[in-house]
N, C-alpha and C positions, 0 to 999 in steps of 0.2 A: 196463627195456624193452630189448629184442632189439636190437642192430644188425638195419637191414630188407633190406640188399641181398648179394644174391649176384651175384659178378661171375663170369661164363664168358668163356672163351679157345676158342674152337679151335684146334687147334696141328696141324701136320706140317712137321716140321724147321725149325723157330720157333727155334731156341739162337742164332741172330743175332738176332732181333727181340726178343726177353724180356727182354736185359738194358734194354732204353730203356721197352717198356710197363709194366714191371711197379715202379718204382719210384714211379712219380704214384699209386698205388692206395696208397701207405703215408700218401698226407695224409687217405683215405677209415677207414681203419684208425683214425688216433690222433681221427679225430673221433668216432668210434662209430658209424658209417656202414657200412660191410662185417662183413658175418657171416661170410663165407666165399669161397673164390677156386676155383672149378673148374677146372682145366685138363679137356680133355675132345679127349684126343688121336687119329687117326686115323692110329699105325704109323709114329712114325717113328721115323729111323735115326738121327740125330744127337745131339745132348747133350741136347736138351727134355726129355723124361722126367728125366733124372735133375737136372734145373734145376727141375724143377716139383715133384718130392720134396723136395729139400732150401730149395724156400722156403715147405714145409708147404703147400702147396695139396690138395683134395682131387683125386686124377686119378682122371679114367674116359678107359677105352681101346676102342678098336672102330677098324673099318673108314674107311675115309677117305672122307667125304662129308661137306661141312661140315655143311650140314640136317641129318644125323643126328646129326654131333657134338653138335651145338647141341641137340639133342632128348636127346640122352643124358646132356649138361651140365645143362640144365632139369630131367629126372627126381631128377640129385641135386642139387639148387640145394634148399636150408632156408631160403632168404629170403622174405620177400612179395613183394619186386621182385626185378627181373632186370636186370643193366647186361650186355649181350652185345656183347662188344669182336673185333675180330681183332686176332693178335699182333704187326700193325705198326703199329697206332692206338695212339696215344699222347696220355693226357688230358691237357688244359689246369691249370696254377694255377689254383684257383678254382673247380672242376668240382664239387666235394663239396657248396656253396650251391646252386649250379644243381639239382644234383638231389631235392637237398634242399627246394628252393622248390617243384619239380614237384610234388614227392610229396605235399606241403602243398596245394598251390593245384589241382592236374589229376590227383587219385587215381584219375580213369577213365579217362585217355588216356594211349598214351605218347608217347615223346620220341627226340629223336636231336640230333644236335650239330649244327655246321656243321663244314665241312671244311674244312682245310689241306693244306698238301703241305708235305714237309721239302726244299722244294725253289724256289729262287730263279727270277726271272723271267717274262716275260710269259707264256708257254702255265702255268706251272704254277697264275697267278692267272688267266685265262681258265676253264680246265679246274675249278678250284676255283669259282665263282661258277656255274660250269653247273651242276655240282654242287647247289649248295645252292638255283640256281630249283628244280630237277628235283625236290628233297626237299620244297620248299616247294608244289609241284604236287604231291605226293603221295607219290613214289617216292623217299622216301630209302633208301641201300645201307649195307648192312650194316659200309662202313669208315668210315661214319657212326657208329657205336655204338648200340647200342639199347638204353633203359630204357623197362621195360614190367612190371607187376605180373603177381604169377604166377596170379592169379586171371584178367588178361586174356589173358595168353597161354595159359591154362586156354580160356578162353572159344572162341578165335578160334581154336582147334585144336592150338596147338601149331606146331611150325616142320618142315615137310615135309621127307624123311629125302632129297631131291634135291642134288647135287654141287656146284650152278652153280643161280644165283637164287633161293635160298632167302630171302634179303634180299627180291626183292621181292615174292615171292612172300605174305610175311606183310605186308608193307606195303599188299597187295592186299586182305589177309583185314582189316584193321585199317577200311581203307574212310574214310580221313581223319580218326580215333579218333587221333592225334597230333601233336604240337607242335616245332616248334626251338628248342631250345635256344639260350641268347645269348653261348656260346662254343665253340670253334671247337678239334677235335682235331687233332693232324697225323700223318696218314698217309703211307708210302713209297709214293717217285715211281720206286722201281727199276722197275717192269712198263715205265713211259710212259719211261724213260730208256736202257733198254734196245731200247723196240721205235720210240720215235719218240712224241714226243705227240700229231700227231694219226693217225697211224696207232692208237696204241694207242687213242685217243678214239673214232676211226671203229669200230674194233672193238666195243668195249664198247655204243658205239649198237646197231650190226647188232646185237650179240646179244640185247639189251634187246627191240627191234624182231622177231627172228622169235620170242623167247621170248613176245613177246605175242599173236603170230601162231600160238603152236602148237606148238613146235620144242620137240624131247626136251630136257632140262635134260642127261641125261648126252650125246648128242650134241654140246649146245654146250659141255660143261665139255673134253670129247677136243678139241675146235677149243681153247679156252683155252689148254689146257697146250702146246699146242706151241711 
């Protein structure tokens, strides 16, 4: 029997984050759980390319929008499932059962983790529990991790070729067709330690908030980067 999972990355100037995500997917490997590792780069400049060649991944290259990365990681994914991570999420010990049990028990729906932050104190576990209500009401984000069969993400369209919210975007298409997981990734708190936690938190609402109201995804993604 085939390993069933294909793991995708979107990456652009990832060569700091790859060395810490990419190590928890070798407990996926010696179980017989990963068939394959996409990298699915979008231009960048720094070491990631050649960090993703030399740990044998398959790379696809294109333009920088994550949605499209991720569309273009999916088209070469040879898995049944899809585990769609970004390059600063980092799995849990123990993550290979967990998915392992979905794919057993919820072969029609998918899944996503809960959240952590690599990062101590009270906003970072406030901001991480909002987190995971928000996921639990429907809208989990993409630094959540997404496992999801390739038949349903066949199903539900595929993941729209947009820069910024393409995460909820499918969470929208999914329509409550998924589950949380009962462990918990940890993803970088650089954005919110940088910009302030609840300013960066206010952000990310507003964005959420007028991307449901209507608001261009490339629009909000030009606000993001600055």
């Amino acid at each position: 029997m085939r390993a069933p999972l294909s793991v995708i990355i979107p990456t652009l100037n990832a060569a700091g984050d790859l060395p810490r995500s990419i190590p928890p997917l070798m407990e996926g490997v010696e179980a017989g759980v990963i068939r394959q590792l996409v990298i699915t780069d979008g231009g960048s400049t720094d070491e990631t390319v050649k960090m993703a060649e030399g740990m044998g991944a398959d790379l696809v290259q294109g333009a920088a929008s994550r949605g499209g990365q991720i569309g273009r990681g999916a088209a070469a994914a040879k898995g049944a499932w899809l585990l769609i991570l970004h390059a600063d999420t980092v799995l849990p010990q123990g993550w290979t059962d967990a998915v392992q049990a979905h794919i057993a028990q919820a072969p029609d729906r998918a899944a996503h983790f809960k959240l952590g932050f690599d990062s101590r104190g009270t906003m970072a576990l406030v901001t991480a529990r909002w987190a995971n209500l928000r996921a639990r009401l429907g809208l989990p984000y993409g630094d959540q991790g997404l496992l999801i069969s390739t038949s349903l993400y066949n199903d539900m369209g595929g993941c729209p070729d947009i820069p910024l919210m393409e995460d909820v975007a499918m969470a929208r298409a999914l329509r409550g067709r998924h589950r949380q997981l009962p462990l918990s990734v940890t993803t970088s708190a650089r954005k919110y330690a940088k910009a302030g936690w609840i300013r960066q938190g206010a952000g990310n609402l507003l964005r959420l908030c007028r991307y449901l109201c209507g608001a261009s995804p490339d629009a909000l993604a030009r606000g993001y980067r600055r």
